[in-house]
MIRO-653678 format. One record per residue (C-alpha): residue number from 1; residue in three letters; x, y, z. Coordinates in nm, 3 decimals, decimal comma. Layout:
// MIRO-653678
  seq  type        X        Y        Z
  NUM   ALA        X        Y        Z
...
***
This chain:
// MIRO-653678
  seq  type        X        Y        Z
    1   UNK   -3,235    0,397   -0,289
    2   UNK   -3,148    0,414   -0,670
    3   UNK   -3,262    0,781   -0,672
    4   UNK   -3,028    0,842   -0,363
    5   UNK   -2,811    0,673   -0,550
    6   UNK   -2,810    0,879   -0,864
    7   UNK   -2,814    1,218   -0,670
    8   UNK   -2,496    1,076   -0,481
    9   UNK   -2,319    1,028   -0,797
   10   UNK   -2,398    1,333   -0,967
   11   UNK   -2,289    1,496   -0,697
   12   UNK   -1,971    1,354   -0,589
   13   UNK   -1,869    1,371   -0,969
   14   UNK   -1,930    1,741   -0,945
   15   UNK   -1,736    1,764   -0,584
   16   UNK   -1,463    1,637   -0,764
   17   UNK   -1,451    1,875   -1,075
   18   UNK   -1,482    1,557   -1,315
   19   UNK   -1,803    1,727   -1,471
   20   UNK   -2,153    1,637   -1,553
   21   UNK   -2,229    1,229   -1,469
   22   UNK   -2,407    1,029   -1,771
   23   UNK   -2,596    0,847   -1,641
   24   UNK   -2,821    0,575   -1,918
   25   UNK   -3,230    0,604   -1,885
   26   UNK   -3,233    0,263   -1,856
   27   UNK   -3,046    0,295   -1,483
   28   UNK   -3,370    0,486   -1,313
   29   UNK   -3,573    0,163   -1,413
   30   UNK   -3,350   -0,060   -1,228
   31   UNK   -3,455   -0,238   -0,886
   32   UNK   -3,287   -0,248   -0,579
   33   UNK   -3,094   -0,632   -0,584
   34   UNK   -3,209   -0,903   -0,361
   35   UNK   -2,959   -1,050   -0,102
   36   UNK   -2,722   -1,299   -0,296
   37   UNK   -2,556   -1,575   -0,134
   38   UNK   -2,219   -1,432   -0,170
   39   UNK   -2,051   -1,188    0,038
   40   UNK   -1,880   -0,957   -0,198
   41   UNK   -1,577   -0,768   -0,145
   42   UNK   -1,446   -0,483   -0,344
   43   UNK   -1,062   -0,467   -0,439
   44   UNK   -0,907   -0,134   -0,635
   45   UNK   -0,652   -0,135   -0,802
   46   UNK   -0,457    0,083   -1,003
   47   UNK   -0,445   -0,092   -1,330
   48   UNK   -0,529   -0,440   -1,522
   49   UNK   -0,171   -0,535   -1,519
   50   UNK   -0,132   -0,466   -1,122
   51   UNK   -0,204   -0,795   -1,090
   52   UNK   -0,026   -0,896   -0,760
   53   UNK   -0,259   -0,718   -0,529
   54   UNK   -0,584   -0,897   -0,733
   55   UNK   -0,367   -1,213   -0,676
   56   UNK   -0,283   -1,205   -0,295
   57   UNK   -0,645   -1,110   -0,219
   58   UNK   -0,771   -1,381   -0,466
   59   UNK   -0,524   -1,673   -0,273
   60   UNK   -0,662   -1,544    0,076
   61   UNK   -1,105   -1,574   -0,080
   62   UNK   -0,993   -1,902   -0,212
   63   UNK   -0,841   -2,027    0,119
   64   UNK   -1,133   -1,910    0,319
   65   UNK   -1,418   -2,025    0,072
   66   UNK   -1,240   -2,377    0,080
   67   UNK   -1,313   -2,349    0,467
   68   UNK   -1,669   -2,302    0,398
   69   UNK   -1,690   -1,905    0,372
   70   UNK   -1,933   -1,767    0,593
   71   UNK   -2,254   -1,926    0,738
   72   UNK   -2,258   -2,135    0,396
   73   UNK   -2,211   -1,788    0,198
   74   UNK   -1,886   -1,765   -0,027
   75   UNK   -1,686   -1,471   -0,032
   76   UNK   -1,637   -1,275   -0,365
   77   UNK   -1,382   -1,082   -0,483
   78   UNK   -1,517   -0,781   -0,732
   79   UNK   -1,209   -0,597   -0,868
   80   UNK   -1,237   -0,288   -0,993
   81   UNK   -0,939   -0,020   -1,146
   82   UNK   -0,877    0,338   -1,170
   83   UNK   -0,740    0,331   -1,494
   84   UNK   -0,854    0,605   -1,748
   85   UNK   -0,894    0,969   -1,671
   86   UNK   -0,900    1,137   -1,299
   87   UNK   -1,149    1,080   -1,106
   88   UNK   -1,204    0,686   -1,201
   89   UNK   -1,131    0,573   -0,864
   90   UNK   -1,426    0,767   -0,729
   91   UNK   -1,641    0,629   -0,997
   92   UNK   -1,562    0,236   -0,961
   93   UNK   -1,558    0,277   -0,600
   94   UNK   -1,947    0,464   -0,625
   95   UNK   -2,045    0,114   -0,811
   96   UNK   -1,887   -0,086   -0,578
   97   UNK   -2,114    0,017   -0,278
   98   UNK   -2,427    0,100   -0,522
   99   UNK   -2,463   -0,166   -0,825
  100   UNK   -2,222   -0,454   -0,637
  101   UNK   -2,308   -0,410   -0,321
  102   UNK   -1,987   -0,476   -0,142
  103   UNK   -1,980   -0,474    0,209
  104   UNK   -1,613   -0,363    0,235
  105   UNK   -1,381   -0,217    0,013
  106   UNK   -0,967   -0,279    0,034
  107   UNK   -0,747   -0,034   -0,231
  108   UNK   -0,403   -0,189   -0,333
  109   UNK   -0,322    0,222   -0,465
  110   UNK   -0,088    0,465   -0,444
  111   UNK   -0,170    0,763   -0,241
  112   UNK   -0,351    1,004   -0,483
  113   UNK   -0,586    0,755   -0,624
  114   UNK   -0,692    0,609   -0,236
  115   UNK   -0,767    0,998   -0,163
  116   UNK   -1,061    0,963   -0,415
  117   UNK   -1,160    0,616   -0,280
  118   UNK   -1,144    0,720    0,100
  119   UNK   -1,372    1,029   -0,014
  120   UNK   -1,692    0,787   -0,115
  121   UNK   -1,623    0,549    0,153
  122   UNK   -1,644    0,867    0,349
  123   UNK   -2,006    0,939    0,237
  124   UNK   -2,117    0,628    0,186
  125   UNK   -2,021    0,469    0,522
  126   UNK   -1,835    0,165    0,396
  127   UNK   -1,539    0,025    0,571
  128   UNK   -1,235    0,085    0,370
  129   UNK   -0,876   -0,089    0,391
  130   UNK   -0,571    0,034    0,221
  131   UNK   -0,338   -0,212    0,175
  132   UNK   -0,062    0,003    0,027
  133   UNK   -0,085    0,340   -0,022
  134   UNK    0,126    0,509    0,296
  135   UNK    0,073    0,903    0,281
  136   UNK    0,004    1,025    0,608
  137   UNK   -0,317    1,236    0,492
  138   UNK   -0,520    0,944    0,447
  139   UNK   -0,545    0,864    0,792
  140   UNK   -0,582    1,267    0,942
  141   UNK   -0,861    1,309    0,794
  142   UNK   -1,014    1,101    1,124
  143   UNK   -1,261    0,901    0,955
  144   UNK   -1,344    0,648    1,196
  145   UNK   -1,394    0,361    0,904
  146   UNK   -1,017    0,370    0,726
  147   UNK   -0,790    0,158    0,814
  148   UNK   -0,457    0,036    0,706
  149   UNK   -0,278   -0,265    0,722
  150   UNK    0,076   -0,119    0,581
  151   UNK    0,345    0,074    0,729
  152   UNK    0,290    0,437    0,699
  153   UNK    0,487    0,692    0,552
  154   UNK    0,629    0,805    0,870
  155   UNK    0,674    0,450    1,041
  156   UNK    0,921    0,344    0,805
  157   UNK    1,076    0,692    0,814
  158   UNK    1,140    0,596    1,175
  159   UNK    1,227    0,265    1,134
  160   UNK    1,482    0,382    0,902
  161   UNK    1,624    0,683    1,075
  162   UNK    1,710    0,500    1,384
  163   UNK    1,942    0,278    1,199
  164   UNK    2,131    0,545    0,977
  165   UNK    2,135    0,790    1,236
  166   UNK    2,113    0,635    1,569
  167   UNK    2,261    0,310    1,498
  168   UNK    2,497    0,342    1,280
  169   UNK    2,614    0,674    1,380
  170   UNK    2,569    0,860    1,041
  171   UNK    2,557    1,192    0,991
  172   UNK    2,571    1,284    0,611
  173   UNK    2,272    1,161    0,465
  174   UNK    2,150    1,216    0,079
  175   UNK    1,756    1,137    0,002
  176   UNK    1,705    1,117   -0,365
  177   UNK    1,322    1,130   -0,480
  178   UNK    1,101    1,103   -0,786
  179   UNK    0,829    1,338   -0,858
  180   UNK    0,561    1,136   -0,834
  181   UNK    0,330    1,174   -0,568
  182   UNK    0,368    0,898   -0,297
  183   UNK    0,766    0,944   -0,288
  184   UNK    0,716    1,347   -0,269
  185   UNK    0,481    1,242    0,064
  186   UNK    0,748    0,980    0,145
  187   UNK    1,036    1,234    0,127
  188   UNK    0,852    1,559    0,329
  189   UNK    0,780    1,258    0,607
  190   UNK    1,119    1,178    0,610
  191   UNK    1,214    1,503    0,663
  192   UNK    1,000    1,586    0,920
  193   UNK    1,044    1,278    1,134
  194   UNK    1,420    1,371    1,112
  195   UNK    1,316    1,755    1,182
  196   UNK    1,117    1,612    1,495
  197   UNK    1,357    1,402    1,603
  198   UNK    1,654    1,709    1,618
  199   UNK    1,878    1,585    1,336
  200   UNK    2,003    1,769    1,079
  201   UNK    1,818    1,795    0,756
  202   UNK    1,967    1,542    0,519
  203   UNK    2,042    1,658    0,129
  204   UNK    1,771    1,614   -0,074
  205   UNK    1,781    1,505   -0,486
  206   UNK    1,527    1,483   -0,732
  207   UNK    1,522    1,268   -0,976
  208   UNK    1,372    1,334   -1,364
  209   UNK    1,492    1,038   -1,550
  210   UNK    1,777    1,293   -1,700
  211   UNK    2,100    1,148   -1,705
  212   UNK    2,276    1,513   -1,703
  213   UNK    2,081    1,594   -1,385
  214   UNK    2,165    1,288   -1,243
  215   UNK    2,503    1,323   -1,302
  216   UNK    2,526    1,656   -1,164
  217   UNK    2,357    1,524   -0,840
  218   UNK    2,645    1,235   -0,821
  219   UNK    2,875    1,512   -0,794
  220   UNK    2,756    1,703   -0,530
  221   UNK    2,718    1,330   -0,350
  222   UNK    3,070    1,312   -0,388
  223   UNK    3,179    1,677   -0,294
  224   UNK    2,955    1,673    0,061
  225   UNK    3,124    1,299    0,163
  226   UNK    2,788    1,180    0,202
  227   UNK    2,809    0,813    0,327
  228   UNK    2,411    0,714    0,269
  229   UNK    2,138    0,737    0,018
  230   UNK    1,826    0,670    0,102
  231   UNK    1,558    0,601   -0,218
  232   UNK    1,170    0,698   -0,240
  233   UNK    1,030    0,583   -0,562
  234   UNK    0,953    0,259   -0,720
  235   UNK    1,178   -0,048   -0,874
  236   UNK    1,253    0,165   -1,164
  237   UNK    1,440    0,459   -0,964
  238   UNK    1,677    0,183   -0,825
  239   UNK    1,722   -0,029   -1,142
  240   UNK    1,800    0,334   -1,302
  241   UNK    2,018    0,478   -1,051
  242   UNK    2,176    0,201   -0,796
  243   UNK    2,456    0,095   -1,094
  244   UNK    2,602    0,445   -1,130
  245   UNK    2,570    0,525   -0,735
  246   UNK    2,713    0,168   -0,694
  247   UNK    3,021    0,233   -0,949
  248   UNK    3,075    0,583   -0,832
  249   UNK    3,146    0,519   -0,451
  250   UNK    3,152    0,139   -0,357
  251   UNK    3,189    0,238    0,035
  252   UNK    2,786    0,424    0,034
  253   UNK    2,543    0,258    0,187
  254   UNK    2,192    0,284    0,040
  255   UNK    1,812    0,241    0,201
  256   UNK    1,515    0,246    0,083
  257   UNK    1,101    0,256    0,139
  258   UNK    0,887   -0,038    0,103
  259   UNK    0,804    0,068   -0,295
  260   UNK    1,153    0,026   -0,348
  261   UNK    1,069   -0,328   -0,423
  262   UNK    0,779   -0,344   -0,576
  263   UNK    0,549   -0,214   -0,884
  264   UNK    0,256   -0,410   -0,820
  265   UNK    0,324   -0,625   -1,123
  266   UNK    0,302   -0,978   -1,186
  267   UNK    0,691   -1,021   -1,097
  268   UNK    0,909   -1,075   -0,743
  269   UNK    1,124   -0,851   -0,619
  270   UNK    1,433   -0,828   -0,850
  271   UNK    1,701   -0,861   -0,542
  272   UNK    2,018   -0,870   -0,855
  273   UNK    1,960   -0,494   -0,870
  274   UNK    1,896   -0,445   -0,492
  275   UNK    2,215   -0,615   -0,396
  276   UNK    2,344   -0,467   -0,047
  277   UNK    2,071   -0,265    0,028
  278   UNK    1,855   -0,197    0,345
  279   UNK    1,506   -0,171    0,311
  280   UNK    1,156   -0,165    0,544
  281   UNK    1,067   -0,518    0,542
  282   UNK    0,723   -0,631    0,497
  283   UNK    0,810   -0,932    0,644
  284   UNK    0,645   -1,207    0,524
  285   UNK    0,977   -1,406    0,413
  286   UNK    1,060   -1,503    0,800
  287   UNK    0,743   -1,587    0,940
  288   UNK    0,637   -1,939    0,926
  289   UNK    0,310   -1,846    0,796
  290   UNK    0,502   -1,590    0,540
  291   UNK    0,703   -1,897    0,414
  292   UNK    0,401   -2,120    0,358
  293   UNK    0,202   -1,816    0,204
  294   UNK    0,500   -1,804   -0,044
  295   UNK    0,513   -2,143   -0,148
  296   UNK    0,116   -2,163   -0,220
  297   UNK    0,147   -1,853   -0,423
  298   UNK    0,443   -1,933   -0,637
  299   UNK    0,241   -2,277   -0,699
  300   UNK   -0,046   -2,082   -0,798
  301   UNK    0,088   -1,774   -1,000
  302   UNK    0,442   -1,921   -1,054
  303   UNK    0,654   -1,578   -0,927
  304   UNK    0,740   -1,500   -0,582
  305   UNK    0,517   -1,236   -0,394
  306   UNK    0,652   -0,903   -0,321
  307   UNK    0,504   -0,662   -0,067
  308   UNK    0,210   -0,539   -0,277
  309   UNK    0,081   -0,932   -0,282
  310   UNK    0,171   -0,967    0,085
  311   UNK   -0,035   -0,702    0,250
  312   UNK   -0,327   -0,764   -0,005
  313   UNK   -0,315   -1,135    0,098
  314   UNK   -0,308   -1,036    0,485
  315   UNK   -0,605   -0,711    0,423
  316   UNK   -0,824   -0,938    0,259
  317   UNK   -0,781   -1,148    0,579
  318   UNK   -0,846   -0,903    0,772
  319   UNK   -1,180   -0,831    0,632
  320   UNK   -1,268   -1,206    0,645
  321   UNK   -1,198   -1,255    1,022
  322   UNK   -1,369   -0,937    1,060
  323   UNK   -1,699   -1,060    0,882
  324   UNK   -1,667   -1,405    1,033
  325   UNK   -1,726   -1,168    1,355
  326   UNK   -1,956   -0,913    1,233
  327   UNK   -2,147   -1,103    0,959
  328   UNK   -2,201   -0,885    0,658
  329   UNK   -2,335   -0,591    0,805
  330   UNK   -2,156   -0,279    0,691
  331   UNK   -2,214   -0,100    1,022
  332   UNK   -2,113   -0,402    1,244
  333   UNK   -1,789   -0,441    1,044
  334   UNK   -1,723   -0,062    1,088
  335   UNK   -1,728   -0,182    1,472
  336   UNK   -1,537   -0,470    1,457
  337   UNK   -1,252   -0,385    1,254
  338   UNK   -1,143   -0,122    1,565
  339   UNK   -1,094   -0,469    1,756
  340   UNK   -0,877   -0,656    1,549
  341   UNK   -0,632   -0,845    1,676
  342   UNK   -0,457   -1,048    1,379
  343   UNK   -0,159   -1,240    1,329
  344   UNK   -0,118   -1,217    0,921
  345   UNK    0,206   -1,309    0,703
  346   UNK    0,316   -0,985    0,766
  347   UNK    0,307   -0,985    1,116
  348   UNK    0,045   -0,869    1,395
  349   UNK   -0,197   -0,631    1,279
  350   UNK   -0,378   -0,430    1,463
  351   UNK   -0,488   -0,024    1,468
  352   UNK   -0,497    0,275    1,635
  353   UNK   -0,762    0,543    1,710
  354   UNK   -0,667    0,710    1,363
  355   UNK   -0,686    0,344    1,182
  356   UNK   -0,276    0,318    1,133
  357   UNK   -0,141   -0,026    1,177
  358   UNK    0,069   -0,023    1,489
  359   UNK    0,360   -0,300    1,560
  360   UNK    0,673   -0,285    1,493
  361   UNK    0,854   -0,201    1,130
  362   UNK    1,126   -0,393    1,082
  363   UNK    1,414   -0,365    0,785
  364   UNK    1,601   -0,607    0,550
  365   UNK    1,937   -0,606    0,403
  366   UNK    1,999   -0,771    0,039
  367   UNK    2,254   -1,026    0,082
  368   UNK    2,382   -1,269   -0,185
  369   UNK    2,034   -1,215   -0,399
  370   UNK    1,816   -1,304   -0,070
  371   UNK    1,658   -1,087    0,190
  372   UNK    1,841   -1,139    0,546
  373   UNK    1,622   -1,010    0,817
  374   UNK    1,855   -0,812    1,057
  375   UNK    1,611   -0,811    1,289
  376   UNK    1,611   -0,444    1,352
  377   UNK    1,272   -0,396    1,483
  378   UNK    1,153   -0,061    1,572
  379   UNK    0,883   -0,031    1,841
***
């Protein structure tokens, strides 16, 4: 096992052009570890400070440990992040399944990093749960063990094409982007829904953080009429840009993606700055269980959960009704989690053949600093 172990490692490392492994002398003495009496779970994130995904997962282990756990055996939360050079998520997630032993893992990351995760629960034939990233990739690459319990890149481009273009009748859409690598996925999905759906391509922006550019882009806005904006990016792109598209043309209505809200920090949703916009809703503010999940965390952490917290909380339940099912048996869970049937904060989860959550996607509108759910739900 250990010398599997250390061939595995050397190798993926190499697989991944991160170079040679160094791996301590000490490490070929070590034994394999007995059974423990905890069930551990692995959780990556993408830094110390993205603390709201290590949060909801840590309110949903406490819950079910208070319950008993499983068989007498409490659950364990072993966090793990991919801070530091590339290639550190495929490195915490290798000890994960080798020196912790976790019998699932869940990754609270954005799309690049859960590449690198997927890849050694690939090899290592570990259940893995993403419980944010959205890029459509992850899930083509038909491994039978991912799953995800978030919207994907190209349900919420549905969700929110139907109501620019089909319900509200618009026609001259503007997309503005960052450059980072889940909103450049989140954009190209856009487009091709839209492509695949036979409506025109809408305008597309980029945005560098460059006031001159920016303003340039405002002017084109202006010149081509166009009557929406929708945002890919995170909380900063809207804090940075929704005041000067705001004061520029009071009459434009703006969307946005699910990271629109939220930076995985220890903070809620900021809805001052996302004042009258419509956004993919995660949900969990409606539901009765979504209401009493908020009021347990804000006790506990003292902010209100955003997104990232609410799908962590409801993929780390997941994974516990799964085991309460499958016990802790990697390849049983693998089985089981193709079953699930859940009804979470965030709504009923369950997944297709490709490990996408299906459902509906609904969206929100900002109203008076509060989410109002408009109850546009897209089947």
């Amino acid at each position: 096992m250990i010398q599997f172990r250390l061939y595995f490692l050397v190798g993926l490392l190499m697989a991944f052009g991160i170079g040679p492994a160094i791996i301590k002398a000490q490490t070929l003495n070590q034994s394999v570890s007995s059974p423990t009496t905890t069930i551990k779970i692995g959780l990556v994130i993408p830094d110390p400070e993205a603390t709201a995904a290590k949060n909801g997962a840590e309110l949903a282990i406490r819950e079910a440990n208070r319950k008993g756990g499983y068989e007498g055996r409490q659950f364990h939360l072993i966090i793990r992040s991919t801070e530091g050079p590339w290639g550190t998520g495929s490195k915490v997630s290798v000890n994960l399944v080798f020196d912790e032993e976790v019998v699932v893992i869940m990754g609270s990351l954005d799309g690049r990093n859960a590449h690198l995760v997927e890849q050694v629960a690939t090899k290592t034939r570990i259940a893995l749960l993403s419980a944010w990233a959205t890029d459509m990739t992850l899930s083509q690459a038909f491994i039978p063990w991912y799953f995800r319990c978030v919207p994907n890149d190209d349900q919420q481009a549905i969700a929110l094409i139907q109501e620019i273009y089909k319900k509200r009748k618009m026609t001259n859409v503007a997309i503005i982007g960052t450059e980072d690598y889940d909103s450049r996925f989140a954009v190209r999905s856009f487009i091709q829904t839209a492509d695949s759906m036979k409506i025109t391509a809408p305008g597309q922006f980029l945005y560098r953080s460059s006031a001159q550019d920016f303003q340039m882009a405002l002017s084109e806005i202006d010149q081509n009429d166009i009557e929406a904006i929708v945002l890919f990016g995170k909380p900063s792109l809207a804090s940075d840009i929704l005041p000067m598209l705001q004061q520029r043309n009071k009459d434009l209505i703006i969307f946005g993606s699910l990271s629109i809200m939220d930076d995985q920090k220890a903070s809620g949703p900021d809805w001052n700055i996302l004042e009258g916009m419509n956004l993919v809703s995660s949900g969990h503010w409606f539901t009765e269980k979504g209401i009493t999940f908020q009021k347990e965390f804000q006790k506990e952490y003292g902010y209100q959960p955003g997104p990232v917290a609410a799908y962590a909380y409801d993929g780390v339940s997941v994974i516990l009704e799964v085991i309460k099912k499958a016990g802790p048996d990697r390849n049983k869970i693998i089985d089981v989690f193709s079953t699930v049937n859940y009804s979470g904060i965030t709504g009923e989860i369950q997944f297709d053949k490709n490990g996408n959550r299906i459902g509906e996607v609904g969206l929100i509108e900002i109203h008076n600093g509060h989410p109002v759910d408009k109850n546009y739900l897209i089947k």
